[in-house]
C-alpha positions as CSV (number, residue, x, y, z in Angstrom):
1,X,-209.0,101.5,51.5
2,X,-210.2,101.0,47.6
3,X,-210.4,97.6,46.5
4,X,-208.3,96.7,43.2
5,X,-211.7,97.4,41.0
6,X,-212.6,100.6,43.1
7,X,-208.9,101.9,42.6
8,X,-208.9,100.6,38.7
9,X,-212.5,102.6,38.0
10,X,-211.3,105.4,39.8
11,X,-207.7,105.8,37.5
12,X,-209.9,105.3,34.5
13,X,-212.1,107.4,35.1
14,X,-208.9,110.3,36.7
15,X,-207.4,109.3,33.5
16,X,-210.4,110.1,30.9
17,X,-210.9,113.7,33.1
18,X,-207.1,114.4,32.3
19,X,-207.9,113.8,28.2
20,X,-210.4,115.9,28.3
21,X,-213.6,113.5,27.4
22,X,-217.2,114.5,27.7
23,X,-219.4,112.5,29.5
24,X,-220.8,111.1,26.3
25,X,-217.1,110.1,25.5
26,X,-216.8,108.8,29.0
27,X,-219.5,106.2,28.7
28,X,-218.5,105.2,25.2
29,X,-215.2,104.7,26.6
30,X,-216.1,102.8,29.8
31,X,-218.7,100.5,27.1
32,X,-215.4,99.5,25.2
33,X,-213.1,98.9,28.1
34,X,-215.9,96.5,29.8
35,X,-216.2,95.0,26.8
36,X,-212.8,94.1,26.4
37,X,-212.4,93.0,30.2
38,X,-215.7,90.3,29.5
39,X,-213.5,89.0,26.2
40,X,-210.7,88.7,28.7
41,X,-212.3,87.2,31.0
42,X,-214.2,85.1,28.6
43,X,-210.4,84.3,27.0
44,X,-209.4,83.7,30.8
45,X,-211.5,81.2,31.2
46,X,-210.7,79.2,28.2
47,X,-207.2,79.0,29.6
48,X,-208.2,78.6,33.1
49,X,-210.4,75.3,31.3
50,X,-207.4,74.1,29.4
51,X,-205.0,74.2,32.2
52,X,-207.0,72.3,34.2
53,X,-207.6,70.1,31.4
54,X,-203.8,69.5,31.2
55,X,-203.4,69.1,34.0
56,X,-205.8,65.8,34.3
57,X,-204.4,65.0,31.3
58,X,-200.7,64.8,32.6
59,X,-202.0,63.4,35.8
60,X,-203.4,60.4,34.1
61,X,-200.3,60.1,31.8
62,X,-198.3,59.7,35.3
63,X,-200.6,57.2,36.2
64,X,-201.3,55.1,32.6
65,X,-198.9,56.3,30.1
66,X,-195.5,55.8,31.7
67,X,-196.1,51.8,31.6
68,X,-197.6,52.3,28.3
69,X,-194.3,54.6,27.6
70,X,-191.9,51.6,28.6
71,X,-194.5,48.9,27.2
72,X,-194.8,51.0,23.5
73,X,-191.3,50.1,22.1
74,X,-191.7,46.4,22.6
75,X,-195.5,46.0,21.4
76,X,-194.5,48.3,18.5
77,X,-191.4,46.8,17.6
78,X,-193.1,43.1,17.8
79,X,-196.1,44.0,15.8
80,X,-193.7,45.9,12.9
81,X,-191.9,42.8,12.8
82,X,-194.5,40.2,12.5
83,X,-196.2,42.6,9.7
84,X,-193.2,43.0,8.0
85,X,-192.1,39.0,8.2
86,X,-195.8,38.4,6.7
87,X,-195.2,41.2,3.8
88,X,-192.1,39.9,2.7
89,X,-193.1,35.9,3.2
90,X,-192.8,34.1,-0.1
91,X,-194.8,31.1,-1.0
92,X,-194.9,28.8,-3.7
93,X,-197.0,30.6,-5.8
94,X,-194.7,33.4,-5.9
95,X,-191.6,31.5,-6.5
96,X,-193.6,30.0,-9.6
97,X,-194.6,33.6,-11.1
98,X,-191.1,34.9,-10.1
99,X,-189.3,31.7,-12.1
100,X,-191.3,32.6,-15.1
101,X,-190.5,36.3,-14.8
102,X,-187.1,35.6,-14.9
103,X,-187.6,33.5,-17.8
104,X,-189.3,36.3,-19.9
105,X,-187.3,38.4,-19.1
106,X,-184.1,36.4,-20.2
107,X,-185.8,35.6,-23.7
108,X,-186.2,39.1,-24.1
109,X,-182.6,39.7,-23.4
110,X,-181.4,36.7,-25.4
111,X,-184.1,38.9,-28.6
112,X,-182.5,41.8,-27.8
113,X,-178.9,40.5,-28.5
114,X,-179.6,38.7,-31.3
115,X,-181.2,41.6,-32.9
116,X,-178.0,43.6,-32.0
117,X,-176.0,40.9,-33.5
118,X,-177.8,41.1,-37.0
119,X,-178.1,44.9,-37.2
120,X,-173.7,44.7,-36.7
121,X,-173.6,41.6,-39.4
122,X,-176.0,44.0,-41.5
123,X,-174.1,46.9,-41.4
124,X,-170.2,45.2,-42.1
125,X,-172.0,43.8,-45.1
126,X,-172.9,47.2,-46.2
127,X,-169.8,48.6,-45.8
128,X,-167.5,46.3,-47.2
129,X,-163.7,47.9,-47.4
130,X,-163.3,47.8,-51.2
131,X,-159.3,48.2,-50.5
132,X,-159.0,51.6,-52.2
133,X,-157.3,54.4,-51.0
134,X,-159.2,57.4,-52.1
135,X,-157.8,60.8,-52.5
């Protein structure tokens, strides 16, 4: 009884006889094909490497990471929370330079409206009804 490899080299070899190659052909052929079975092994191996890999991986997320899983919420939630509290903390300082914002900013507005003011005095003294009714 052939092996798997006897029986494969035997049907390769059946199956370049019934196209007709040379022996040149044949060898050129039989070159290619074990060229592409060491790339597939090569490839094989890679995988073989990253499912064992994985699986150590998943084996030591079993082990570690489904405390860290149930522990991650609660750290992460806490430590969002404190940075957050500290970004939007206010101190005296700040409440001084906001205070004087605001009062800029309200002079500016209070400018703003009285120039309004004057340009609408300006223009209904310009354009005084004369009481005319024109034609």
């Amino acid at each position: 009884m052939l092996s798997a490899r006897d029986a494969f080299k035997v049907g390769f070899l059946s199956r370049c006889v019934e196209n007709g190659l040379g022996p040149a052909e044949i060898l050129a052929a039989v070159k290619a094909a074990g060229d592409l079975l060491e790339k597939r092994a090569f490839l094989g191996d890679l995988v073989g490497k990253g499912v064992d890999l994985a699986k150590g991986v998943g084996g030591a997320a079993l082990g570690y990471g489904l405390p860290l899983a149930l522990a991650a919420p609660v750290v992460g939630g806490g430590a969002l929370g404190y940075g957050l509290a500290k970004a939007t903390d206010v101190d005296d300082t700040d409440i001084k330079e906001i205070k004087d914002q605001e009062v800029v900013d309200e002079y500016r507005r209070q400018t703003e409206k009285l120039r309004r003011q004057k340009a609408v005095r300006d223009y209904h003294r310009l354009v005084q009804r004369t009481g005319r009714v024109f034609p």
